[in-house]
N, C-alpha and C positions, 0 to 999 in steps of 0.2 A: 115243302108245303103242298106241293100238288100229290106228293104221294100218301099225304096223311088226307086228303079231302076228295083226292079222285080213284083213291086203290080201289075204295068198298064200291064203288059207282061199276066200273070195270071189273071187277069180281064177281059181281053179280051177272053181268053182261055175258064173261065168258066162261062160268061156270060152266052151262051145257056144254061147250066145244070141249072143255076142260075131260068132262065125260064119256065124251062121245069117242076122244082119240084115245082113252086109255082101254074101252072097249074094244078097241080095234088094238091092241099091243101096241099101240104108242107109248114113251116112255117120254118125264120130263125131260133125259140128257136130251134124246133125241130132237125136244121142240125149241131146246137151248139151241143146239148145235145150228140147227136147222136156220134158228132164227137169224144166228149171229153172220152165217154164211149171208143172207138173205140182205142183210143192215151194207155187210162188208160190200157185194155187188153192187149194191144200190150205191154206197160213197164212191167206191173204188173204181166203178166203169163209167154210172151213169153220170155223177158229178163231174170226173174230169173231161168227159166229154161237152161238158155244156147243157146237157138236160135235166136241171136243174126244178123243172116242176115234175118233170115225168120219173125223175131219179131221187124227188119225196114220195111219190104217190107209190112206188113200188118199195122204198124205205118203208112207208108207214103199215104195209099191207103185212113186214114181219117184225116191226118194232115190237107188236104186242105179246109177242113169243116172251118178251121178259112177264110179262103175266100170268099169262097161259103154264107157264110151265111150275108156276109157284102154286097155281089152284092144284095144277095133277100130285104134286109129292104131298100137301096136303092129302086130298081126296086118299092119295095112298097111307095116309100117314109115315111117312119117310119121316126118319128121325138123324140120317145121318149127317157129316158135315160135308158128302163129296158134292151134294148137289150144289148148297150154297159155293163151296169154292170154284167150282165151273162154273155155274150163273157170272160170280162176280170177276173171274178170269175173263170170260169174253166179253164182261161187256167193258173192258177196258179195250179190246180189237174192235168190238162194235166204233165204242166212242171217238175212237185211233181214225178209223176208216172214213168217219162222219166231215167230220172238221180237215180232213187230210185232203179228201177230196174236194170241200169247196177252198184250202188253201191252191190244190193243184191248176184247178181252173182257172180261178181269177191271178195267179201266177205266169199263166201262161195263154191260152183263149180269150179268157175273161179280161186281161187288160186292166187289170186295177190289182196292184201292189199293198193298196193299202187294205184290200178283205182280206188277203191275201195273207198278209204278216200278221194282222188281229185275228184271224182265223186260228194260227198255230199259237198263238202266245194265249188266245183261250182254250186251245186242245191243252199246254203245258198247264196251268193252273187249274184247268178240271182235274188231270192227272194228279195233282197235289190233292186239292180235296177230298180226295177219294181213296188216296195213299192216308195221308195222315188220320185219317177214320179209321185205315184198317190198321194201320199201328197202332193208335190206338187202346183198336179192342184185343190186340193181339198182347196187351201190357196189362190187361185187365180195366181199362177206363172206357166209359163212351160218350163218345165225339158222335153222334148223331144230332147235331145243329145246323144253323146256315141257313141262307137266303139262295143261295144257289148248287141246290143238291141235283142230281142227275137229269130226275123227268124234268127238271124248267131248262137244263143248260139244251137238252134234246130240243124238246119240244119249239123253246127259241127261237134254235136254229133251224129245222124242220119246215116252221111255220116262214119264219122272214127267207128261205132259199126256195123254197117254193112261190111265194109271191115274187120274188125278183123274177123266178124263170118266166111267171106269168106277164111278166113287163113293167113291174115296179120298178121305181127307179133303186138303182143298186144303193145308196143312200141309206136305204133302211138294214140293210144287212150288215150294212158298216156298223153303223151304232148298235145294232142290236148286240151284235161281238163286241163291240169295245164296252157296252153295260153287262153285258157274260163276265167279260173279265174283270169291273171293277165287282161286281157281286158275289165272282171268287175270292178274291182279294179278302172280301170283308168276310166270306165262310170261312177262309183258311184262318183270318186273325178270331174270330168267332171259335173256332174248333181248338186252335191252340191256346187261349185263353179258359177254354171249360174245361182240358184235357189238366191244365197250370192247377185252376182249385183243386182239382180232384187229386192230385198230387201228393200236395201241400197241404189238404185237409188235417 
């Protein structure tokens, strides 16, 4: 949903940056790579440390690399399929890194078992939705439905891990994980039920 109402918003926004790095020999892999390193520090050092609003604010500052880099192979007209499969390769390490790191926290610093376990049991079912799309398209059917596709399960979590670090009570991060995972739950029956007609037609 958000990326069918907020791509064109954002598109327009980073089109000039879009240009500006390809003038200088910046290449899409490069603002992939770049980004997904940037996503992975951010879950991977600053979340298990507990910095938890400072380790969104520097998350968000390369989250948009998944954008950016979709305007530049545009703007080049890139027609091939390496870029899409390294986009959609790391952002399953991106994703991995996200939710890994606030399991790792609240595992262990953090003191609460319970974000802790819903943290990873919504890394697992995002990994499903996102599997079974690309099987999917990989059979010739497409599974592009769902209530909980990528930018919401991010952004979600993003938004409620950075208010917790701000002093929210952790409460909200609870639930916000455990509505990730029931909205998986209903993408994944969603995807395999569209994937079933298309089959069967």
């Amino acid at each position: 949903m958000l990326n069918k109402y907020a791509r064109g918003f954002f598109t327009a926004v980073f089109t000039p940056l879009a240009g500006w790095l390809l003038r200088r020999g910046i290449t899409p892999d490069m603002v992939t790579i770049a980004g997904t390193l940037g996503v992975m520090i951010g879950g991977l050092v600053f979340y298990p440390l507990g910095q938890l609003f400072w380790g969104t604010l520097f998350i968000t500052a390369f989250i948009f690399s998944d954008v950016i880099d979709g305007i530049m192979a545009r703007q080049q007209a890139r027609t091939g399929k390496w870029g899409g499969f390294l986009d959609s390769t790391l952002d399953r390490f991106a994703d991995g890194a996200l939710f890994a790191g606030v399991s790792i926290w609240f595992f262990t610093g953090g003191g609460n078992d319970a974000i802790g376990t819903a943290a990873i049991i919504a890394l697992v079912l995002g990994m499903l939705v996102s599997y079974i799309r690309a099987k999917a398209e990989s059979l010739g059917f497409n599974a592009n439905v769902g209530i909980a596709e990528r930018a919401e399960r991010l952004v979600s979590l993003l938004v409620a891990t950075g208010l917790v670090g701000l002093g929210v009570p952790e409460i909200l991060l609870l639930v916000v994980l455990v509505l990730l995972c029931a909205a998986s739950c209903v993408t994944i029956v969603q995807r395999m039920l569209t994937v079933r007609r298309q089959a069967t037609a």
